[in-house]
Every structure is written in structure tokens, then in C-alpha cells.
NUMAR-996029 format. One record per residue (C-alpha): residue number from 1; x, y, z. Coordinates in nm, 4 decimals, padded with zeros to 6 digits. Example, Ala and Ser with C-alpha at 12.3 -4.5 7.8 and 13.67 -1.06 7.14 Angstrom:
% residues 2
pos/X/Y/Z
1/01.2300/-00.4500/00.7800;
2/01.3670/-00.1060/00.7140;
***
This chain:
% residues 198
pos/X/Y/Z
1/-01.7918/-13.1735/01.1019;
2/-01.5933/-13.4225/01.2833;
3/-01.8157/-13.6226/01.5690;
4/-01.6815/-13.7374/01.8954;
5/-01.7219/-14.0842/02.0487;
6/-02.0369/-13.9938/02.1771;
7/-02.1707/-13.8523/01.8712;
8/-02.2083/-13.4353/01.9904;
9/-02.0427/-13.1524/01.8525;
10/-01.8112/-12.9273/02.1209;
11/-01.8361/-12.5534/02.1046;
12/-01.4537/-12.6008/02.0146;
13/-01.5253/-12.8042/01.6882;
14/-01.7777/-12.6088/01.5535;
15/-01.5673/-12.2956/01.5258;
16/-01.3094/-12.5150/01.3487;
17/-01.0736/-12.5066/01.6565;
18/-01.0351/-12.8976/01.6862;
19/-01.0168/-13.0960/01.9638;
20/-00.6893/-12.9724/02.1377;
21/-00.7620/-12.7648/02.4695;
22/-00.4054/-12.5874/02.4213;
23/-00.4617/-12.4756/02.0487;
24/-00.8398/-12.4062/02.1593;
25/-00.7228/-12.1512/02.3931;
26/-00.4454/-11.9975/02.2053;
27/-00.6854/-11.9489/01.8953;
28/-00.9852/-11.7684/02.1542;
29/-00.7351/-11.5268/02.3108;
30/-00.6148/-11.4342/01.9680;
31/-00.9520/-11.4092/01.8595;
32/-01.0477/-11.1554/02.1290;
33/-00.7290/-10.9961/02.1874;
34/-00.5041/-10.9634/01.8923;
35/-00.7147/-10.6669/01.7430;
36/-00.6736/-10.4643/02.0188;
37/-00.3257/-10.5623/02.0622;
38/-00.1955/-10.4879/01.7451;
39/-00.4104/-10.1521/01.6988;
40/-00.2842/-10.0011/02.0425;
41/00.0662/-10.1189/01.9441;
42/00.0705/-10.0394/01.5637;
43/-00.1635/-09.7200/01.5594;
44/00.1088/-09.4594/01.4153;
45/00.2701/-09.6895/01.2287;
46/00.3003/-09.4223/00.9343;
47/00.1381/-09.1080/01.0685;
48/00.3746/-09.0757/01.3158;
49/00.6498/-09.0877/01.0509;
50/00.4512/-08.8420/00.8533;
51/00.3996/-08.5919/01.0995;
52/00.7815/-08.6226/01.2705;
53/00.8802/-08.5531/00.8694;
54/01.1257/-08.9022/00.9295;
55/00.9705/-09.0651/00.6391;
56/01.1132/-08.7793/00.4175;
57/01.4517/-08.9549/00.4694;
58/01.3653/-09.2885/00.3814;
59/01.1663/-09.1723/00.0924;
60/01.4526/-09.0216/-00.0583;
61/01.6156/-09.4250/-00.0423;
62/01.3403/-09.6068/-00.1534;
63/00.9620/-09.5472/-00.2938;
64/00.6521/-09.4875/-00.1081;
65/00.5017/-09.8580/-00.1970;
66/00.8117/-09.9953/-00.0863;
67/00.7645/-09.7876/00.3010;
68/00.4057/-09.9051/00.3218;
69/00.4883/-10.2597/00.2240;
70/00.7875/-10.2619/00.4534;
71/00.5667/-10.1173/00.7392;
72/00.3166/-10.3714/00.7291;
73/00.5813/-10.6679/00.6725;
74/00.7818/-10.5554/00.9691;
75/00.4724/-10.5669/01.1855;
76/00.3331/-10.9213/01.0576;
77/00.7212/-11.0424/01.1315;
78/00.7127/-10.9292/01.4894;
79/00.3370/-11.1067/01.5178;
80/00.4618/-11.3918/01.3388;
81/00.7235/-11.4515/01.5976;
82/00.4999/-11.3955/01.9263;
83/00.2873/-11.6129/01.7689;
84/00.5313/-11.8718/01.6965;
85/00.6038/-11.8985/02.0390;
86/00.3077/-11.9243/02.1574;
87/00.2374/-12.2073/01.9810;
88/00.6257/-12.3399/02.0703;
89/00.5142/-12.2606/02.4499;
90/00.2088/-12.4670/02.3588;
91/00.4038/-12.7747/02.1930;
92/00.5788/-12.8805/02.4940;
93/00.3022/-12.9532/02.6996;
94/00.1181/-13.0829/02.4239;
95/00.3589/-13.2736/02.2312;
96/00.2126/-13.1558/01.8866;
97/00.2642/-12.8511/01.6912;
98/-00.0014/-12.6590/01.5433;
99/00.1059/-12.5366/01.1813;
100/-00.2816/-12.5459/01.0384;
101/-00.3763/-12.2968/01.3790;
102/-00.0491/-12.0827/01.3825;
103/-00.1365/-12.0423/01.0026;
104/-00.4391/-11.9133/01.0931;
105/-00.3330/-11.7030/01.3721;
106/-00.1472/-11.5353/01.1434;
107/-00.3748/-11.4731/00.8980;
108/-00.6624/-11.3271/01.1280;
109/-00.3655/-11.1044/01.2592;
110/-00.2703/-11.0057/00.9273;
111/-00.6468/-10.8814/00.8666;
112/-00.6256/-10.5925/01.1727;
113/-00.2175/-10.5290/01.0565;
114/-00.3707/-10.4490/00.7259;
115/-00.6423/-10.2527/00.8606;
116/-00.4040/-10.0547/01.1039;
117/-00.1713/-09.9666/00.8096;
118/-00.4984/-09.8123/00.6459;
119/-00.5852/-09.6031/00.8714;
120/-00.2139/-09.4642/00.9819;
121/-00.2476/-09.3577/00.6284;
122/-00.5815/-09.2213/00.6257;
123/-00.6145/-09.0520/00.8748;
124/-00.2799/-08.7897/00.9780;
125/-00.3391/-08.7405/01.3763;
126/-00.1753/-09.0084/01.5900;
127/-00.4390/-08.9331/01.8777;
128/-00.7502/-09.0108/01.6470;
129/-00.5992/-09.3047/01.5308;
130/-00.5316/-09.4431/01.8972;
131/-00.8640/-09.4067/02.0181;
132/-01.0291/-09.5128/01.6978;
133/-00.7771/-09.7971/01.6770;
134/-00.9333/-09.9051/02.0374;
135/-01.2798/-09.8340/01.9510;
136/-01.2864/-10.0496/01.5723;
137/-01.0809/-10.3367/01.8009;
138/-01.3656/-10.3441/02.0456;
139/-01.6131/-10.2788/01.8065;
140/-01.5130/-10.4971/01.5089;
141/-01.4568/-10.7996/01.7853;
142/-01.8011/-10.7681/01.9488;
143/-02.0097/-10.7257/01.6228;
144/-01.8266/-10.9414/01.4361;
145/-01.8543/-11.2377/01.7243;
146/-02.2284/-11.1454/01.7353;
147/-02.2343/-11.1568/01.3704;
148/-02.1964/-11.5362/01.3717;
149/-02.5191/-11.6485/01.5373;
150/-02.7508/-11.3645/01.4591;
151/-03.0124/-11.3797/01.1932;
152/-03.0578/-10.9942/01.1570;
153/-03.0017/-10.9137/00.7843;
154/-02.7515/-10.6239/00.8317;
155/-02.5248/-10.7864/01.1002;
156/-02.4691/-11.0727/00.8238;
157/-02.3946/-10.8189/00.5839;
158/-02.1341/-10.6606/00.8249;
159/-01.9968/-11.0272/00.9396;
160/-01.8979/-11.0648/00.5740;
161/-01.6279/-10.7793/00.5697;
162/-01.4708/-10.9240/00.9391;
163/-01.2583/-11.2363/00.9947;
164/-01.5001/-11.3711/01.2297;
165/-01.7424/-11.4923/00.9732;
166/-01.4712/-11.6803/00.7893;
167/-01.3491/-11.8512/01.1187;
168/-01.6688/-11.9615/01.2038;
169/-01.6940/-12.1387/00.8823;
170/-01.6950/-12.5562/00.8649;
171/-01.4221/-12.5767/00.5656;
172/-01.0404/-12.4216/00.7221;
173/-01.0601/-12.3352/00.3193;
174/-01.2596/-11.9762/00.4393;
175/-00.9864/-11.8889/00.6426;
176/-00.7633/-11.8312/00.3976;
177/-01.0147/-11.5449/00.1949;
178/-00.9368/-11.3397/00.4652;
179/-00.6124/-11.2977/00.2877;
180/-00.8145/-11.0539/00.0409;
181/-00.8774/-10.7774/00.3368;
182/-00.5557/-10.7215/00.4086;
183/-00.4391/-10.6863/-00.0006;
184/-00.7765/-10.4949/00.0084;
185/-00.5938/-10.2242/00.3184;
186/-00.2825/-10.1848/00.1584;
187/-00.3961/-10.0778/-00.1612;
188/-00.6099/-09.8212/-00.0403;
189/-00.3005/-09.7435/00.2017;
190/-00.0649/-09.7355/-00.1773;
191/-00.3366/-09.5199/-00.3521;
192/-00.3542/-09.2882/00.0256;
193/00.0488/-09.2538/00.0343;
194/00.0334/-09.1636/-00.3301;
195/-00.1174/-08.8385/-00.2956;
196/00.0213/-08.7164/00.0686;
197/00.2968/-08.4558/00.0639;
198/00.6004/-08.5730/00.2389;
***
């Protein structure tokens, strides 16, 4: 870890955020709001297509992998721009543009895109998905944040399956294993679409 001038460590630094106030803030609101963003805006992503009998038409085009993989792309392209300008936003009152935190940004967003995707496949009733979407962003956000400075044995456990446990992490290196949840989502979302009857 980086020291300042007069030799202490800022909150900001020691969750890897750096020294910028503007990319500081940007990263904490994504950190406590993008789950619950993209859940409440991505919750039927493919349920609702299953139980409207749409994705009949488009499976007729193209193969199931391809809808999934489309689904989730689609939605980490419309984060990927709101993001981007965010951090644009950011850049001209900064004069400096954050590629290492908008990479980032991306890729904790990409976790809970992944994870939304898995259960629109799961589970078949837009409702339960909605509320459970709300619930796991509230939940996974609180316990995972908790996660970092507790010592209790089975909230480390759980912090290793959240993104929150990689961001906390000295080395920018960890943030990039939370690529493997995501992969993790949409193959369990593949394997899911598989076996549903369209």
C-alpha cells in the first residue's frame, strides 16, 4: 500500500480506490448501488420471455446459448455505457480518466448481471424473482461489506463467493477473479435453458 506524505493510510486507499475523491465516489455508489440497480432493472430478463412464449420466436433463429449469451451481453453493454459516462462526467472536473476504475466498475457489475441472468433462468415467476432480486441486492451488499472486517469463520467463507472480498484486496490483480462468477452464472444459466420447454 501506497503511503501519503504524512505516512497514514486513507479509508480510500485501503480498499484500493486511490487517492482521487471523484473516482472514490463513483466506485462507493457502485459498490452499494449497482446490485440493486441492475437486479430491479434486469430481474425478467429471460423469464419474462419464457412465460410471454416470445423467446419461442427467436429460438427458432438462433440457439438457446446464443439467447442467454446475448441477454447478458446486451445488459453489460447498456452498464458499460452508464458507466462510461460516469466516469466521462467525472473526467472533466478531474482532468484524468479512470480506465483501471471503469474496468473495475464493470467487472463488479458484470458479477450481479451474471447472477441476475441465473436466476431469470432458474427460477420461472417474474414476481419471485423481483423481490428476491431486491432481497440478494440488499443482502449480498450488507454481508458481503461486513464480510471484509469480520473475523467470524462463516462470514469469511461467504465473503469468498461475493465481489466485495476481492475489492477489498491490496493487489487490483483480485479484481479481476471476479470474472470467474459471472462464467460461473451463465453456465448454470446454459445447463438451466437446456432443459426448459420453450
Amino acid at each position: 500500500m501506497a503511503k501519503n506524505i504524512i505516512g497514514t493510510i486513507t479509508p480510500s486507499q485501503e480498499l484500493g480506490m486511490g487517492d482521487s475523491p471523484y473516482a472514490t465516489g463513483l466506485l462507493i455508489i457502485i459498490l452499494l448501488a449497482s446490485p440493486l440497480f441492475v437486479f430491479t432493472l434486469s430481474h425478467n430478463t429471460i423469464n419474462e420471455e419464457l412465460r410471454s412464449r416470445t423467446i419461442r420466436f427467436v429460438a427458432t433463429k438462433t440457439s438457446r446459448e446464443n439467447i442467454i449469451l446475448g441477454k447478458f451481453l446486451g445488459t453489460l453493454l447498456f452498464w458499460i455505457v452508464c458507466l462510461t459516462a460516469a466516469v466521462l462526467l467525472i473526467t472533466l472536473f478531474s482532468k484524468s480518466f479512470y480506465v483501471s476504475e471503469l474496468t473495475q466498475s464493470i467487472i463488479f457489475v458484470a458479477y450481479f448481471i451474471g447472477l441476475t441472468i441465473m436466476l431469470s433462468t432458474v427460477i420461472s415467476k417474474t414476481g419471485i424473482t423481483s423481490f428476491l432480486g431486491m432481497a440478494l441486492s440488499i443482502v449480498i451488499t450488507a454481508l458481503g461489506l461486513w464480510s471484509i472486517g469480520s473475523d467470524n469463520i462463516l462470514l469469511k467463507l461467504y465473503s469468498y463467493i461475493t465481489p466485495y472480498f476481492f475489492y477489498s484486496q491490496d493487489n487490483e490483480i483480485y479484481t479481476y477473479l471476479v470474472l470467474i462468477f459471472p462464467i460461473i452464472f451463465l453456465g448454470i444459466s446454459l445447463i438451466t435453458i437446456r432443459k426448459k420447454d420453450l
